[in-house]
C-alpha positions in Angstrom: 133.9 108.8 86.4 134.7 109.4 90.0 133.1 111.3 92.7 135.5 113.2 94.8 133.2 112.8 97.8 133.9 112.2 101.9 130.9 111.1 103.0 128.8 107.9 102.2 125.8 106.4 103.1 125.5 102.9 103.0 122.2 101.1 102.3 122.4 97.4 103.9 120.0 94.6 102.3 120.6 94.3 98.6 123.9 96.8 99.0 126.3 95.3 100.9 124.5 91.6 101.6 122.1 89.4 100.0 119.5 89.0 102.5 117.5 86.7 100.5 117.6 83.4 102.2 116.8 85.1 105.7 114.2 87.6 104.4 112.1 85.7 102.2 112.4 82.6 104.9 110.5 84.4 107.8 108.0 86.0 105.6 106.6 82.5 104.6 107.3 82.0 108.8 104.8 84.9 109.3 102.1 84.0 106.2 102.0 80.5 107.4 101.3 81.5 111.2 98.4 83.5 109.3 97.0 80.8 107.4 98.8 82.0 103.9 101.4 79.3 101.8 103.8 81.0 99.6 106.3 78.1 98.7 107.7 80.8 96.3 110.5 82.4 97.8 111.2 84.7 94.6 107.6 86.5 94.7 108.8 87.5 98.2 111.7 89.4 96.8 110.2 93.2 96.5 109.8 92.5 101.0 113.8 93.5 100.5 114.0 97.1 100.8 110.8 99.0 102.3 109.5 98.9 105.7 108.0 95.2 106.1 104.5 97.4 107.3 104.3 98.3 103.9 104.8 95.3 102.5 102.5 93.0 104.2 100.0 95.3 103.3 100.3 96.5 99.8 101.3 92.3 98.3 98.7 90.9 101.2 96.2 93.0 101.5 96.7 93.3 105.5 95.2 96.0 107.6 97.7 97.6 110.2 96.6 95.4 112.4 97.1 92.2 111.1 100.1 93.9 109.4 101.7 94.2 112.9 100.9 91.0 113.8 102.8 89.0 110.9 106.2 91.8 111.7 106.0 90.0 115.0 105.9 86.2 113.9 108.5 87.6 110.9 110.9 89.2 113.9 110.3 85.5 115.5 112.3 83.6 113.1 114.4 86.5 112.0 116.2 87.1 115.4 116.8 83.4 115.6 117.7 82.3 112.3 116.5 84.9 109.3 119.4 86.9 110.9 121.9 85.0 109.6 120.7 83.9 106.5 122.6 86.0 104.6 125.4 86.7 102.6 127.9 89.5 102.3 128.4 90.5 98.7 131.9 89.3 96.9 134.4 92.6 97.6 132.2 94.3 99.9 134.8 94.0 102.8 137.6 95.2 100.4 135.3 98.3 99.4 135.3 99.4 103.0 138.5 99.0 103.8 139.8 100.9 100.3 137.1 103.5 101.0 138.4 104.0 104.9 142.1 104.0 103.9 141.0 106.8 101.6 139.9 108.8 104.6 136.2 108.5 103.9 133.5 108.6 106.5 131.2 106.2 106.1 127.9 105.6 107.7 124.7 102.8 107.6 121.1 103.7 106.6 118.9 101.0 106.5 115.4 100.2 106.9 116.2 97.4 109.2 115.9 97.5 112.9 119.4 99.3 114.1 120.0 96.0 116.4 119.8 94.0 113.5 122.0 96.0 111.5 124.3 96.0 114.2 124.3 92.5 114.7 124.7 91.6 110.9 127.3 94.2 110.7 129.5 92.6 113.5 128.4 89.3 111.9 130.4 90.0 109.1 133.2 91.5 110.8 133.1 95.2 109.2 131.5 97.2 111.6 134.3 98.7 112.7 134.3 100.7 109.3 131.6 102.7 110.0 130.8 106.1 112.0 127.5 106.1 112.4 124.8 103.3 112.2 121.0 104.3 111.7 118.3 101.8 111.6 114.4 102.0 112.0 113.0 100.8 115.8 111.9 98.1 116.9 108.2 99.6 117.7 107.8 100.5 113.7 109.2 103.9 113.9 111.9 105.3 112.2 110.7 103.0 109.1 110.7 105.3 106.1 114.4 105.6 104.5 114.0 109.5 104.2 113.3 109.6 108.2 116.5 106.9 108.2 118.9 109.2 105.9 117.8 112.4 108.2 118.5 110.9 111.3 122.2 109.6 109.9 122.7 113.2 108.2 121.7 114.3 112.3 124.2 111.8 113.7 127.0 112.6 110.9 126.7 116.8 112.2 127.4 115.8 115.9 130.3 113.6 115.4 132.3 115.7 113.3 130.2 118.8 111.9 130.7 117.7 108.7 126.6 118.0 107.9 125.1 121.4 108.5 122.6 120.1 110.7 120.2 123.2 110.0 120.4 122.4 106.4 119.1 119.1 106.5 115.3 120.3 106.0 115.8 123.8 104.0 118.5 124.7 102.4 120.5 122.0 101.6 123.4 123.1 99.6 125.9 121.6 101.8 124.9 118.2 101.4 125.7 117.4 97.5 129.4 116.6 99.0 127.3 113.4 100.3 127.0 109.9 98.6 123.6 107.6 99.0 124.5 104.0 97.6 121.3 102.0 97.9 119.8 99.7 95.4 116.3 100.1 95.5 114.2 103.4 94.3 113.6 104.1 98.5 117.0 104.8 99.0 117.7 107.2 95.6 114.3 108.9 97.0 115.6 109.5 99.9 119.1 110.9 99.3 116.9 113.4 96.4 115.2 114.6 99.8 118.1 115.8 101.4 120.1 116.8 97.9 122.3 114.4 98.5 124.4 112.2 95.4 122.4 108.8 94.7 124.6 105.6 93.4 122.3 103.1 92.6 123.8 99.2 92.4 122.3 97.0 90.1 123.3 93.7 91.9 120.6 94.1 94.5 117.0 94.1 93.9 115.6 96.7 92.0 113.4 95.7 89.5 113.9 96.4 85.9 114.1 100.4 85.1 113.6 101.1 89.1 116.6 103.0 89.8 116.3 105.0 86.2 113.0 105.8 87.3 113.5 107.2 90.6 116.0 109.2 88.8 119.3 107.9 90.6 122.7 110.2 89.4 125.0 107.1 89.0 124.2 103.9 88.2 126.6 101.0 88.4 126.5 97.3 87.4 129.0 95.3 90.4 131.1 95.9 93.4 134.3 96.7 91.4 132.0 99.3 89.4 131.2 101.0 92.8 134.8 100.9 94.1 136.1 102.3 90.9 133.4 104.9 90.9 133.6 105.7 94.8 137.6 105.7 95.4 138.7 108.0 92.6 
C-alpha cells in the first residue's frame, strides 16, 4: 500500500514524540497560577494538538484575555522543564533516516512555537533530517495548522521549487505529490486545504473515530505501519 511520494510533512506532538509528560505538566503550571487544580493529567490530553489559545478557552471557559495570560505562565515552565518532558516515539529516528536515504524531502509543521520545535528537534538529535521547519510564533500568530502547512508549502517552493507556490491557494493540482502525517483531525484538515495526501497515525492522540472523521486518506496503526506505508 505505498505512496510513491517525495515530499512529507511532518506533524511533531503526537507524531514523532510523546509530549505528554511536558504538555500536560505546564497546563496544571498555568491553571494553578489561575486559581484552577487539575491533578488529572489525562483530561489535559486534547491541549496536545491545537493552538493552546483554543484550548484554554474552549475546556476553561477563558476569554482571550485570561487565555493569554495562562500561554504565558504555560510557556514559563515549558521553556524550562515542559520542553523536555518528552519522548521520541520507538523507530522514529530510523523512519527519517530510511525516508532521507530514499531521497525524500522532508519538512516540520507543527503548532508549536518554531523555537521549540527547533530545540526539541535538536534535542533528539534528528534535525538534521529536515529541510524546512515551520512553527507558530511566539506572539500567537501563525497558530492555526492550515496557516502552518501554507507557510511550509511557501518555504518548500523557495528551496527547491518543488511546490508551485501560486498553486498553494487556487489551483492546487500540483500538490497531491505531497504527504501530511499528523495524528490529530487539525493536521488531516489542513493538508485537505492545500489537496495535499493526509496519513493519519493512530499512536498519537486522536480521539476515537477523529482521524475517520476528518476524512484522513491513510490511516495507519504504528511507526513500522508508517515506514512501510511511506518508503515503498
Amino acid at each position: 500500500m505505498g505512496l510513491e511520494k517525495k515530499i512529507l510533512l511532518f506533524d511533531l506532538d503526537g507524531t514523532l514524540t510523546d509530549p505528554k509528560t511536558g504538555i500536560t505538566g505546564c497546563v496544571q503550571y498555568a491553571l494553578h497560577k489561575l486559581g484552577i487544580e487539575e491533578p488529572d493529567k489525562d483530561k489535559l490530553e486534547p491541549f496536545i494538538g491545537p493552538p493552546l489559545a483554543d484550548s484554554f478557552q474552549e475546556f476553561y471557559g477563558f476569554d482571550a484575555e485570561k487565555s493569554a495570560e495562562a500561554i504565558v505562565y504555560y510557556r514559563e515552565r515549558f521553556k524550562s522543564d515542559g520542553l523536555f518532558e518528552n519522548e521520541i516515539y520507538p523507530g522514529v529516528r530510523e523512519l527519517l533516516a530510511h525516508l532521507k536515504q530514499a531521497g525524500k524531502t522532508l519538512a516540520i509543521a507543527s503548532s508549536k512555537p518554531t523555537v521549540f520545535v527547533t530545540k526539541i528537534l535538536q534535542h533528539f538529535d534528528i534535525e538534521q533530517y529536515f529541510d524546512v521547519i515551520v512553527g507558530s510564533e511566539l506572539d500567537g500568530t501563525r497558530a492555526r495548522k492550515e496557516e502552518v502547512v501554507e507557510e511550509a508549502l511557501r518555504q518548500l517552493h523557495q528551496i527547491s521549487g518543488c511546490v508551485q507556490e501560486e498553486n498553494l491557494l487556487s489551483d492546487k493540482k500540483d500538490n497531491d505529490r505531497i504527504v501530511m502525517i499528523g495524528d490529530r483531525k487539525f493536521d488531516i484538515l489542513g493538508a485537505k486545504l492545500f489537496n495535499l495526501v493526509s496519513v493519519g497515525v493512530m499512536y498519537g492522540y486522536a480521539l476515537p473515530g477523529e482521524l475517520e472523521e476528518a476524512g484522513a486518506d491513510f490511516i495507519v496503526e504504528s511507526v513500522a505501519e508508517l515506514e512501510e506505508l511511506l518508503n515503498d
